[in-house]
N, C-alpha and C positions, 0 to 999 in steps of 0.2 A: 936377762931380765924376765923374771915371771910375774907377766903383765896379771895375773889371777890373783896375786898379792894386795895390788892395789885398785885394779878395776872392781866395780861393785853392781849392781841393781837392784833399785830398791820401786817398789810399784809408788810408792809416794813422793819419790825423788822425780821429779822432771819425765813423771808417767813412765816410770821404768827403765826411761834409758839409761848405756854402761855409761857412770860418772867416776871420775876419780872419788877413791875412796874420802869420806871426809868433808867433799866439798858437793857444791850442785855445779860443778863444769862437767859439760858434757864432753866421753871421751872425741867425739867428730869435730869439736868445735876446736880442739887444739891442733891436728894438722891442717886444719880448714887456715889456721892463723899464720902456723908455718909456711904452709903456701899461698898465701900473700903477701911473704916478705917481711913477718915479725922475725924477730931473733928470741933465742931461749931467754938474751936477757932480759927483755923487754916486755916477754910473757912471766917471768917469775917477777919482776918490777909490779906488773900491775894486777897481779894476782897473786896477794902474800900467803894464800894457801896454797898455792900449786910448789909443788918442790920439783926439785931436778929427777926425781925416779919416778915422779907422776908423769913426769911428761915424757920420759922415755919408756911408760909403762903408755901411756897412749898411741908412742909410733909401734910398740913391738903388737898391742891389739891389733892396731889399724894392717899391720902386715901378715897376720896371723889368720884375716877373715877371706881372702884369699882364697886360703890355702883348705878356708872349709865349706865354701860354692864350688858348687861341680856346674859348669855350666855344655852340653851338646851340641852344634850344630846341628840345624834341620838341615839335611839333604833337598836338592831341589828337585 
């Protein structure tokens, strides 16, 4: 999945943040939902814009930001 496809940002959209392309759903807000226990069906149910590659384009984001914070340990 190349989440680049359909993530977007737009400075007018929802002040910038990455939304799926097309819609104002912000990408956080969809694993936020998964992890509380929605099912894909029930987010594509209530969101007839979101399609099944938006929101597998929002887990591949969400796993991809990761991997580009570099985070140090301070020594004590």
């Amino acid at each position: 999945m190349n989440w680049r496809e359909r993530i977007e940002t737009t400075p007018e959209v929802l002040a910038g943040k990455p939304v799926i392309r097309g819609t104002r759903l912000a990408v956080e807000f969809i694993p936020e939902l998964l992890a509380a226990g929605r099912t894909e069906a029930e987010l594509l149910a209530n969101y007839p814009r979101l399609a099944h590659e938006g929101l597998l384009a929002c887990l591949s984001y969400a796993s991809h930001l990761p991997h580009e914070f570099r985070s140090y340990p301070i020594s004590a």
